[in-house]
C-alpha distance (Angstrom), angle and dihedral (degrees) to the residues before:
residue distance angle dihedral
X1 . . .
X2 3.73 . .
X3 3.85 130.3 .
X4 3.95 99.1 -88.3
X5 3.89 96.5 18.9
X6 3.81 98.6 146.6
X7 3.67 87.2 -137.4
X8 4.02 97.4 155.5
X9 3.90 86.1 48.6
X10 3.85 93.7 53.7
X11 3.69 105.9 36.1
X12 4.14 83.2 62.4
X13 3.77 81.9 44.7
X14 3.71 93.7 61.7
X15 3.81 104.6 22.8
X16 4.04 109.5 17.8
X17 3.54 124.5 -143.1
X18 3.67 92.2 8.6
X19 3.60 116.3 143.1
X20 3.78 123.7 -129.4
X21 4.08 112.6 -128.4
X22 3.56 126.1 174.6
X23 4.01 125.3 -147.1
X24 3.59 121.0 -126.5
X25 3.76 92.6 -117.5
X26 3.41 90.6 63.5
X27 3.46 89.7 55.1
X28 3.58 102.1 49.9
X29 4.12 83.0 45.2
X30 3.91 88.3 60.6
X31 3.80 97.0 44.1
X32 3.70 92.1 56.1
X33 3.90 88.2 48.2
X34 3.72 93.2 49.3
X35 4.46 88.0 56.2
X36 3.73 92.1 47.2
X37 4.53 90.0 51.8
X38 3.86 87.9 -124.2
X39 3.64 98.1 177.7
X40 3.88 113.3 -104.6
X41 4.11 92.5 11.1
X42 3.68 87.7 111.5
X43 4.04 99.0 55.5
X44 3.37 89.4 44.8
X45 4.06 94.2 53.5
X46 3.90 85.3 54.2
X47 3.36 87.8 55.0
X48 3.62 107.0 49.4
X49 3.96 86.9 38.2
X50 4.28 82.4 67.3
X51 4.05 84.9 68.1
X52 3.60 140.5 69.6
X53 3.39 114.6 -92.6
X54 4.51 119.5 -122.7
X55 3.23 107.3 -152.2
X56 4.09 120.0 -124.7
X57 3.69 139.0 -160.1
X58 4.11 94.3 -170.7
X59 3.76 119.3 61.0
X60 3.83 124.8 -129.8
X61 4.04 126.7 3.5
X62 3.83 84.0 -18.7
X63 4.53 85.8 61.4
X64 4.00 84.5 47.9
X65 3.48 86.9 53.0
X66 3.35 104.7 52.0
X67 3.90 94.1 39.1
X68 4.18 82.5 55.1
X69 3.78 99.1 59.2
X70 3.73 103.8 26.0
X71 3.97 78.7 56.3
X72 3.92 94.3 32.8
X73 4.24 81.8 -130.6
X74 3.70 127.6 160.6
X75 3.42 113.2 -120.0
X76 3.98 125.9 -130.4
X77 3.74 111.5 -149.1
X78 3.48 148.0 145.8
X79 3.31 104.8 -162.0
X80 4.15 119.7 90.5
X81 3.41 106.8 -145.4
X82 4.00 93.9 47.0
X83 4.22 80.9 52.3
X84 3.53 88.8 46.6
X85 3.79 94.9 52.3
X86 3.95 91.0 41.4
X87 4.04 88.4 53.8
X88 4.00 84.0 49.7
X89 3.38 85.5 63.9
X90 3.57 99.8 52.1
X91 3.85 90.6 -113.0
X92 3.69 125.9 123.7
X93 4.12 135.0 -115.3
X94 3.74 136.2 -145.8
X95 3.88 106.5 -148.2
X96 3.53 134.0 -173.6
X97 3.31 111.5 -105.4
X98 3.76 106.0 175.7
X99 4.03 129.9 -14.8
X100 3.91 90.4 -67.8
X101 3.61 111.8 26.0
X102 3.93 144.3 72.0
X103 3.71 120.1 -150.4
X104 4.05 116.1 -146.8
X105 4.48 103.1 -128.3
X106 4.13 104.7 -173.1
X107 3.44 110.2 -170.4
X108 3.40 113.7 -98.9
X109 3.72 117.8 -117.6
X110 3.91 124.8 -97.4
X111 3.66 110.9 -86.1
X112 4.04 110.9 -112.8
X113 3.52 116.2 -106.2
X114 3.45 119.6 -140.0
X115 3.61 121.2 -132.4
X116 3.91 117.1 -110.1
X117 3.85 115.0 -142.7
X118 3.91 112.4 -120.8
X119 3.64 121.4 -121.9
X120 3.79 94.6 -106.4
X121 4.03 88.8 47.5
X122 4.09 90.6 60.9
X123 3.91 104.0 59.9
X124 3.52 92.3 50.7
X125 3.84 114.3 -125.4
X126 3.71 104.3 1.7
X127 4.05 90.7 -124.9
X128 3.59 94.5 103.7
């Protein structure tokens, strides 16, 4: 999220009362970011260190998703394939949508199948 981003503001906007959490991947993902001076690593470790922490056994996107359904949380991101892989998973994402707001994405239900006759089923009663 960007310097400014109202995020606390819009995640009640879209889901009230929820709380933010933070898995320990993302954590560990920060820390390492802050030692190499990757510009904005260290604003966004302040950040995160304002929330409670969700313990993970996976590391990375693969921590936030484990953190998201064993707490059945939304998960903010920005990035698409993380989204992607959290709609996968029939869990939904807050995405920026502009420089001061978060759009809700639910994961859209599987698309119905439709059953394929068998062989046997076509020509009627097989007694020819």
């Amino acid at each position: 999220m960007r310097a400014g981003f109202p995020l606390e503001a819009e995640v009640d906007r879209a889901h009230p009362g929820a709380r933010l959490l933070v898995p320990s991947s993302v954590l560990v993902e920060l820390d390492g970011l802050t030692k190499s001076l990757t510009p904005g690593a260290l604003a966004a470790r302040a950040l995160a260190a304002r929330y409670a922490v969700v313990a993970t056994t996976a590391r990375g996107d693969d921590g936030v998703l484990e953190a998201a359904a064993r707490e059945g949380a939304w998960v903010a991101t920005a990035d698409r394939e993380l989204r992607r892989r959290v709609a996968i998973r029939g869990l939904t994402a807050l995405v920026p949508r502009d420089r001061h707001r978060l759009e809700a994405i639910a994961p859209r239900p599987p698309a119905r199948r439709r059953a394929v006759p068998s062989p046997s089923s076509r020509s009627g009663s097989g007694n020819g």
